[in-house]
N, C-alpha and C positions, 0 to 999 in steps of 0.2 A: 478516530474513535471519539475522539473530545466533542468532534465539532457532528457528532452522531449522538450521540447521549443529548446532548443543549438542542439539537434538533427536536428528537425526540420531549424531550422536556417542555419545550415552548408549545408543541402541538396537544400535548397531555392537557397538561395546565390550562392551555386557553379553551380547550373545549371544556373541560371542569367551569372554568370560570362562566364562560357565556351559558353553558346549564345554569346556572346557577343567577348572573348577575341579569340576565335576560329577563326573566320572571318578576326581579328585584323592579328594576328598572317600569317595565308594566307597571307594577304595583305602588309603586312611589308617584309615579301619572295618575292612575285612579283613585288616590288618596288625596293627591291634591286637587283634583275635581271635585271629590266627595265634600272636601273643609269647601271651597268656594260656594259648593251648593247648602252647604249647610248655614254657613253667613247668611246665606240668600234667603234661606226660609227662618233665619232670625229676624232677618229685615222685615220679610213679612208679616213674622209676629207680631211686630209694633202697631201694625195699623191695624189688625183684628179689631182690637178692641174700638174704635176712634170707629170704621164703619158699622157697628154692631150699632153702634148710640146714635148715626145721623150717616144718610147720603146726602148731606146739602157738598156741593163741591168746592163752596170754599173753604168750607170747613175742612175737607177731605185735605185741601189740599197744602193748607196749613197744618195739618197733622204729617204727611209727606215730606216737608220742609223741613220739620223740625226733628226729620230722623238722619243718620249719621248722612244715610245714601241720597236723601233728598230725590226731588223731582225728577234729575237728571238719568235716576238707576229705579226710583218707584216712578208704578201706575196703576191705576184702578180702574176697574171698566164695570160699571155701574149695570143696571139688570135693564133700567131703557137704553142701555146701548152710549151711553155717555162715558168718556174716559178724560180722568183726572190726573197728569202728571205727563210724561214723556213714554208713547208706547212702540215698541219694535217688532210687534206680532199682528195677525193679520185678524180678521175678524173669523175667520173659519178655525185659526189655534185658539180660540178664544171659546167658541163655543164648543172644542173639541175637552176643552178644560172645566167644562160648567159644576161637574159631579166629582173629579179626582184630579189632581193636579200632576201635572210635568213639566218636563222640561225638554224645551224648542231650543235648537241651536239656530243661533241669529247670526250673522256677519263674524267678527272676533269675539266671539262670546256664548253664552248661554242665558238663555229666559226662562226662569222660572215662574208657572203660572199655578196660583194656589188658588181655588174657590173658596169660597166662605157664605154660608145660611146666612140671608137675611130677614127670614118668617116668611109666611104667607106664600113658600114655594117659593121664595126669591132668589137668586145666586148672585155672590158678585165675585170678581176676581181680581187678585192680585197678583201684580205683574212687576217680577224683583228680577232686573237684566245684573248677572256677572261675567264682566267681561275678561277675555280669555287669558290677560296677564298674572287675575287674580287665578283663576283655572291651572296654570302652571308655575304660582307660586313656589318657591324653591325647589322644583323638577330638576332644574340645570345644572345647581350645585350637587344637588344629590345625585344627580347623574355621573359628574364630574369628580364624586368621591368614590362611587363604586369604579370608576374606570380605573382609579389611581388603586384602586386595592386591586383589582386583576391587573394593572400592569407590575405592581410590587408584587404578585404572587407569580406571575410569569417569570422576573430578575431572580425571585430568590430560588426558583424552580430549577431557572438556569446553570445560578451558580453552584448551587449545591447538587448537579450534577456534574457541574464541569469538573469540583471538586474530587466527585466519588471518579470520574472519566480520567482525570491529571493522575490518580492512585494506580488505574490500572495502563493505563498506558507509559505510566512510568518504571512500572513492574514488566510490562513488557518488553519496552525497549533496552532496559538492562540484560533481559533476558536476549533479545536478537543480538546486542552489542556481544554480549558472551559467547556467545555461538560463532557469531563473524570470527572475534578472536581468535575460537578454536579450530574456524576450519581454514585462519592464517595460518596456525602453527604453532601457538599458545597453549601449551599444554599443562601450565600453568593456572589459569582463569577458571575460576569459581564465583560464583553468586548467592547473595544471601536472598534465600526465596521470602517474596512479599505479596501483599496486595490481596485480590480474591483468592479464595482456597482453588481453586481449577490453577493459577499461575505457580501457586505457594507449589503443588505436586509440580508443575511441569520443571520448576527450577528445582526441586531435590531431585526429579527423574535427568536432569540436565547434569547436575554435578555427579550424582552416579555414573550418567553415560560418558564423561569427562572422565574420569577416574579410571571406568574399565578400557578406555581407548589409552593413559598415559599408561596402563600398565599391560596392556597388550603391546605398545609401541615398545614401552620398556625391556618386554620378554625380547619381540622382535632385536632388537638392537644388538643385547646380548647373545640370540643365537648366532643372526650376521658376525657378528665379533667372533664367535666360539669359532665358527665354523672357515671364519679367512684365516684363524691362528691353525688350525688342522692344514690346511692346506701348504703351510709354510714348509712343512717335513717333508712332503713329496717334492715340493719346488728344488729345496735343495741339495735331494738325494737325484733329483732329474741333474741338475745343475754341475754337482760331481761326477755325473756318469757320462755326463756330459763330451766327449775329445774329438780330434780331428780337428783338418785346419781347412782353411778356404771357406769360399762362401755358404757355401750350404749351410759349415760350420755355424761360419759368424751370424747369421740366418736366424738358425737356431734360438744362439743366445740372448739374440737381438730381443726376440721373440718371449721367453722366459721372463729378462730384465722388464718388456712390459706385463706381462703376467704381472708378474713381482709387486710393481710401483701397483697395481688394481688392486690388488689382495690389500695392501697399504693402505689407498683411499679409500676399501671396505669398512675394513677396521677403524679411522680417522672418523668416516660417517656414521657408522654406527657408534660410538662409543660420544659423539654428539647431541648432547639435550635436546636441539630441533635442527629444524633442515633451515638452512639460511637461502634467499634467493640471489639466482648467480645474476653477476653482474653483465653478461654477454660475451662475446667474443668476434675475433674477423673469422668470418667463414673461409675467405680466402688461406687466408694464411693455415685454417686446417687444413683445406683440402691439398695445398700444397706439401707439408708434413706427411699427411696418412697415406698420398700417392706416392712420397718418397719410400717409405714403407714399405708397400707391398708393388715395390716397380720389382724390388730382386726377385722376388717370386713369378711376377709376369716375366724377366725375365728367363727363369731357369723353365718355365711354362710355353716362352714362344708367343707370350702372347702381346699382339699389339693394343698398346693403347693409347687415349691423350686425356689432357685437361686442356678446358677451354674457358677461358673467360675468369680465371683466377687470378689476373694480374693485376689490379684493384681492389684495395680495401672493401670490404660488402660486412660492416659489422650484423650482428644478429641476438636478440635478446637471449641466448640463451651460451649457457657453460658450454668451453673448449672442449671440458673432456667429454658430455655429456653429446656433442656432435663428430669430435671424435668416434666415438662408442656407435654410434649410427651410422659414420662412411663406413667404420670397418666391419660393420654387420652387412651394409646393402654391396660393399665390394667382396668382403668372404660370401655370400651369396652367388656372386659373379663365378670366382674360384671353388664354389662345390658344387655347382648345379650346372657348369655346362665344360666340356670338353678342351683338354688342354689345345692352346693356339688358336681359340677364340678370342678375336677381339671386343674391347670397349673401353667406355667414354664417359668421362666425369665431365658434364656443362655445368658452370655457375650462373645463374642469368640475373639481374639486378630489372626490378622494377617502382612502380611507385608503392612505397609502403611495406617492400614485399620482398624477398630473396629466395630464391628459387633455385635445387641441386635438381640435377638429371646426372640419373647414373644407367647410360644403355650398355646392353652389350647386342655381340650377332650370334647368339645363343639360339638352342632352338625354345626359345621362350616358355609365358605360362599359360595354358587351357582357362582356369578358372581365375582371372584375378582377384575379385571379389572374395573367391574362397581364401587366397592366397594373404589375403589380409586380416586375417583373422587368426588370432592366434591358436596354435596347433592343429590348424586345418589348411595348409599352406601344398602339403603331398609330399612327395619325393622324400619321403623318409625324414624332413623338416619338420622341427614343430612348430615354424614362424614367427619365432621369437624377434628374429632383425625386423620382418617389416612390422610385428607388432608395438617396440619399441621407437621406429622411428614415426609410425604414426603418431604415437603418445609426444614425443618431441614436438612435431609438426602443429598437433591439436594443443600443447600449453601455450602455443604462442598464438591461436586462430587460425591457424595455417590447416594443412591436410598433404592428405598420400594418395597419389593417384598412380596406376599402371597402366599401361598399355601399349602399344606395339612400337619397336623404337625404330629409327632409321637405320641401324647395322643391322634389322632383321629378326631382331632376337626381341628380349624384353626391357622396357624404359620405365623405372621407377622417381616417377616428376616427388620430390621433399619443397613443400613449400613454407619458410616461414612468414608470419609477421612480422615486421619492426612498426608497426603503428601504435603499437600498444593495442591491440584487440583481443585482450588474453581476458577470460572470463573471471579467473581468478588466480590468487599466486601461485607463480612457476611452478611447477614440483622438479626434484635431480630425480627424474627419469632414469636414468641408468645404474641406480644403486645397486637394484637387486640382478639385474639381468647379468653386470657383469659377474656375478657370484653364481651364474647358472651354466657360463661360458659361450656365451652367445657371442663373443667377438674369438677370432682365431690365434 
């Protein structure tokens, strides 16, 4: 913007000036042509009088002599056609000057040629050469002075917009730096509005919109909170009603315990000033966990399955529980949409940059997957909450969610993160709100 304004300013200004010094400059040229020709027809003057009283030529031309310009700048050209002094004009400008005088440009200079009555019908002329240095007598300085006043009205033109252009782009860039803050997670940052009245409204419209976003977060928070401490009564009246032994049992409670710890991290995050960004996790080592998890249930199901490719570290920019919270969505998925003693297949794949879940099963898959990924347009009674979440996962990191047909037959849900750092902006914990919707089982 600075260097748009000093743009602008240099282009103003110099066209103002050359209006303006263009004309100048002309006219300080024909001023000083004007004084040269003026001397000239002084010089003239002199000898008026000396030919009035005699054309003898010596006489003449001892009167010539004995003027500043002498012999060398006068000359007279007598009525029989005789000329006295040094002449630079032709016989044809000579008698083109008999009745009114002009002025012949000669080589470097200018001729002035005066006539002058001598009785009896006579004419004679005076012939006063100014040569062309006297013609442009201080042109050059004065040329040289207007340029320095349009190049000093240019500088100042300059500065005193880059001046007014540093105000508003420094009004701005407080105002952009505020904004970045806020959509880090600063919910804190305010600005004191300055500069032009158009930025002055945009930064009070800015700390309003700051204000109603920390107090609609704020309400949020408190609901989340309100509403994980409700939950706690049911937990625990499940939890006592809870008996019997054996797996199923212990299944069960397994089950509950992590309910429990989520309702925990609900409440932990919400009652949080801001969302901090997680530090990452091994992928590997969830998907071994949340497969350990839900084997008893494949078990008590019939259903066969594997993990492939989990046996090395595959870190991934994003929170355990927060990938957690998306194997047990795209596997509770597996276990409610397709028939017990189906099988399938969690693959970890490692590439450059990139980490990559396949979760297939040999289900009889989905018709629409496109539809399917969208949240609450998914079908089967689904609101798509799992594959909407672990899209949101996949997309904070650059990454993305793809479907389509797996090799057991059924349906393969490809989770691709980033680790290159290609995240457009900070992470968000994805999974705050969903688990309080019970999108995991």
């Amino acid at each position: 913007m600075r260097r748009s304004l000093a743009l602008v300013a240099v282009a103003v200004t110099a066209m103002v000036a050359l209006a303006f010094l263009i004309p100048l400059a002309v006219a300080v040229k024909e001023i000083a042509e004007s004084r040269a020709l003026a001397d000239a027809e002084r010089q003239a003057a002199t000898i008026v009088p000396a030919l009035v009283v005699t054309d003898d030529a010596v006489a003449l031309e001892r009167a010539l002599a004995s003027t500043p310009a002498g012999t060398s700048r006068l000359a007279v050209h007598l009525p029989d056609g005789r000329t006295v002094g040094r002449s630079r004009v032709t016989a044809a400008d000579v008698a083109g000057a008999a009745e009114r005088a002009r002025t012949v440009p000669v080589g470097k200079g200018y001729v002035l040629l005066r006539p002058v009555a001598l009785g009896d019908g006579r004419w004679a002329v005076i012939e006063v050469y100014a040569p062309e240095a006297d013609a442009r007598k201080g042109v050059s300085t004065s040329w040289a002075v207007l340029t320095g006043v349009a190049v000093t009205l240019v500088v100042g033109s300059v500065v005193v917009a880059d001046r007014l252009g540093a105000r508003v782009v420094r009004a701005a860039r407080r105002l952009g730096q505020a904004a970045a803050a806020l959509g880090a997670g600063d919910l804190t940052v305010r600005i004191t509005p300055d500069g032009p009245p158009e930025l002055v409204a945009a930064g009070r419209a800015f700390n309003a919109m700051a204000d109603q976003v920390a107090g609609l977060l704020a309400a949020e928070r408190e609901l989340a909170a309100d509403l994980s401490h409700r939950l706690r009564t049911p937990l625990t009246a499940l939890r006592l009603n809870l008996g019997g032994t054996g797996p199923e049992a212990e299944q069960r409670r397994l089950a509950i315990d992590r309910l429990e710890r989520a309702v925990d991290e609900i409440i932990e995050a919400a009652r949080r000033p801001s969302r901090t960004v997680p530090a990452g996790c091994d992928a590997a080592l969830v998907l071994r966990e949340r497969l350990a998890f839900w084997s008893a249930l494949a078990e008590d199901q019939a259903r066969p399955w594997q993990l492939v490719g989990a046996d090395e570290p595959s870190p991934v920019p994003v929170a355990a529980a927060d990938l957690g919270a998306v194997v047990d969505a795209l596997l509770g998925n597996v276990f409610r949409h397709t028939p017990q003693g189906t099988a399938f297949r969690v693959t970890l794949h490692r590439g450059s940059g990139m980490v990559g879940i396949l979760v297939a099963d040999a289900g009889p898959g989905i018709p629409d997957p496109e539809k399917a990924l969208r949240r609450g347009n998914s079908g089967a009674g689904s609101t798509g909450l799992g594959l909407d979440i672990a899209r949101r996962l996949a997309e904070s990191t650059g990454g993305g969610v793809r479907i389509e047909p797996s090799a057991l037959g059924g349906t393969g849900v490809n989770l691709w993160l980033h680790t290159d750092g290609r995240a457009a902006g900070p992470r968000r914990r994805l999974l705050r709100r969903t688990r309080a919707h019970g999108s995991r089982p």
